[in-house]
C-alpha positions as CSV (number, residue, x, y, z in Angstrom):
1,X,24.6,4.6,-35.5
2,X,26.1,6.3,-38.7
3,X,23.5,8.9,-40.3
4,X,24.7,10.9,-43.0
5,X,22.0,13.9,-44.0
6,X,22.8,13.7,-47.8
7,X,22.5,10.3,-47.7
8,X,19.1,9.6,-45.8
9,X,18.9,6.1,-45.9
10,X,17.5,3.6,-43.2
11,X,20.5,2.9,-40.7
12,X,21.3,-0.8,-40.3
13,X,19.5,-0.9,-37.0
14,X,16.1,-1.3,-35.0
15,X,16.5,2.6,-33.5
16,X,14.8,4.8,-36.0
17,X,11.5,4.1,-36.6
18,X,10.7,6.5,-38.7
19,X,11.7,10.0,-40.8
20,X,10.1,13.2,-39.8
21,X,10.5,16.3,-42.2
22,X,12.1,19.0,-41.0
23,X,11.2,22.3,-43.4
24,X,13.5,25.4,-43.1
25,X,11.7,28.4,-41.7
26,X,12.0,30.9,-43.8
27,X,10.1,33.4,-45.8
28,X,12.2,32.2,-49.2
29,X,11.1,28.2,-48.8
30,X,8.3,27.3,-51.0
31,X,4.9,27.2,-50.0
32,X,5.3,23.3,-51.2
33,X,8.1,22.5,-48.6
34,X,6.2,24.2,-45.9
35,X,3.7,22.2,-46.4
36,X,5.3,19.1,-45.6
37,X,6.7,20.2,-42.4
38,X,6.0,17.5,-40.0
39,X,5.2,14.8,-43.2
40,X,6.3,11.2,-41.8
41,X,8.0,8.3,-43.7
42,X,7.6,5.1,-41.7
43,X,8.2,2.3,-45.0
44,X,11.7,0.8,-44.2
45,X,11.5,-0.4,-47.7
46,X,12.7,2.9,-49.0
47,X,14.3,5.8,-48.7
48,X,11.8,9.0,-47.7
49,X,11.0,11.1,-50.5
50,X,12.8,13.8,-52.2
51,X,10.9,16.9,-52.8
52,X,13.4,19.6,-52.0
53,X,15.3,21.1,-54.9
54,X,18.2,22.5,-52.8
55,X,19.3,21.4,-49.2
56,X,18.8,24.1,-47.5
57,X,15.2,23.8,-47.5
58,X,14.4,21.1,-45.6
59,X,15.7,17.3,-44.3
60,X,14.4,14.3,-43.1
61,X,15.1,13.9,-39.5
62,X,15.6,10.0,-38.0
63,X,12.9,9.4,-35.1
64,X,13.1,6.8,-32.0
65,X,10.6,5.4,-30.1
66,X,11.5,8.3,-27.8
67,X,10.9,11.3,-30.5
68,X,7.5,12.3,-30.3
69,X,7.7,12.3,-26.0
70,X,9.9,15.3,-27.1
71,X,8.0,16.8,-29.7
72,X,6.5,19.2,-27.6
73,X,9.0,20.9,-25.9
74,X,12.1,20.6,-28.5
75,X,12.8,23.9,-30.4
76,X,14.1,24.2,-33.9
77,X,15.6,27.7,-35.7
78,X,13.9,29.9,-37.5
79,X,14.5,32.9,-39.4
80,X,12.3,34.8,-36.5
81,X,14.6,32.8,-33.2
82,X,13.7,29.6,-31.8
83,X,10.1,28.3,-32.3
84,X,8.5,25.3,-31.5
85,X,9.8,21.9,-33.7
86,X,6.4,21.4,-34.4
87,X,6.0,25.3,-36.1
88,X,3.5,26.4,-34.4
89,X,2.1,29.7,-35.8
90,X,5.4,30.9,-37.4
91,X,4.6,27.8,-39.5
92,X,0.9,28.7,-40.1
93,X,2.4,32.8,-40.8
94,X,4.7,31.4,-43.3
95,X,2.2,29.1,-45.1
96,X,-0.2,32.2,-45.1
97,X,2.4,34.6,-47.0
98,X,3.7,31.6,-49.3
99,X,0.3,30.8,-50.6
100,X,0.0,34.6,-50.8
101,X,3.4,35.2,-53.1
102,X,2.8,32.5,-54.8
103,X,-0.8,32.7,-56.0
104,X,-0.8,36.6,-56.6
105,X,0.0,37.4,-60.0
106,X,1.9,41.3,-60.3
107,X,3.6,42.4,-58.1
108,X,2.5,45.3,-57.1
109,X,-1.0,43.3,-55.8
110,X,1.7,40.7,-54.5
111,X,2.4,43.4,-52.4
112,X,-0.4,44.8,-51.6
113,X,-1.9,41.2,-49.8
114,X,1.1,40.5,-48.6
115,X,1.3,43.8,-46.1
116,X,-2.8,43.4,-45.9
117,X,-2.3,40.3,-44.4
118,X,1.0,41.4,-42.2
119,X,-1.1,44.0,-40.4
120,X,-3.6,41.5,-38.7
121,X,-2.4,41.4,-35.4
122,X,-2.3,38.0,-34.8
123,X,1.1,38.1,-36.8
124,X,2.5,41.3,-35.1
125,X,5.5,39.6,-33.2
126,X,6.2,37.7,-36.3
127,X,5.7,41.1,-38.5
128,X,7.7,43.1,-35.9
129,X,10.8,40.5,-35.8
130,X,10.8,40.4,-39.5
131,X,11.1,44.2,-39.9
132,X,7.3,44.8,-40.9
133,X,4.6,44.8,-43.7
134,X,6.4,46.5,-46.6
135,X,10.0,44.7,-45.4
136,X,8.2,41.4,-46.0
137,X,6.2,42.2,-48.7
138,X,9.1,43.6,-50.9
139,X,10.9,40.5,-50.4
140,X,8.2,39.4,-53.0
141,X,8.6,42.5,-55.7
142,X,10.6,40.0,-57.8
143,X,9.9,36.6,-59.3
144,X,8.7,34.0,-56.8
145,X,9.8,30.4,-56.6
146,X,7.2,28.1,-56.4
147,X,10.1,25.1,-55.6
């Protein structure tokens, strides 16, 4: 099987199934992208959507029969290490903070939610790895991308 990522078409085959978005874990991808982590495309009639505005945000992934009996245990990057392909709750931080920076207006209250919401401790190790509240929160002093 040929499968070019820029391309993303349907291979000429019967292996994939189906396209599974893969969105890059990051603090800088859109809350939009994040959100579509895990989306899938199943129409062999067409090519799965394009919603990112640069590639480095996210890709659609081909699937087998055999994907989702991996779903589970496979790992994907992050900017925090490994986590979970699924996301798990680095996705879940990461959606929190985007909806955060994106629906704050000034940023100094930007700010201010953002590091409210880093010190709940059910984000420590996330927090901690990321160099903590006002580290992450002044990665949103500037404009913020909403795509």
């Amino acid at each position: 099987m040929q499968y070019k990522a820029s391309d993303q078409a349907w291979p000429n085959d019967d292996i994939v199934t189906h396209f599974k978005f893969c969105a890059t874990m990051q603090l800088r991808t859109p809350y939009c992208i994040l959100d579509r982590h895990n989306e899938t495309h199943w129409d062999r009639a067409s090519k799965p959507p394009i919603f990112v505005r640069e590639g480095w945000q996210g890709i659609w992934i081909p699937q087998t029969e055999f994907s989702d009996r991996m779903a589970l245990t496979s790992m994907m990057a992050s900017e925090v290490g490994p986590i979970p392909s699924y996301g798990a709750d680095f996705h879940r931080f990461l959606l929190v903070v985007r909806f955060l920076a994106e629906n704050t207006t000034g940023p100094d209250r930007r700010c201010a939610v953002i590091e409210e919401e880093c010190e709940k401790e059910c984000w420590s190790e996330f927090v901690d790895r990321l160099g903590g509240p006002s580290m992450i929160s002044n990665r949103f002093i500037g404009r913020v991308k909403k795509r």
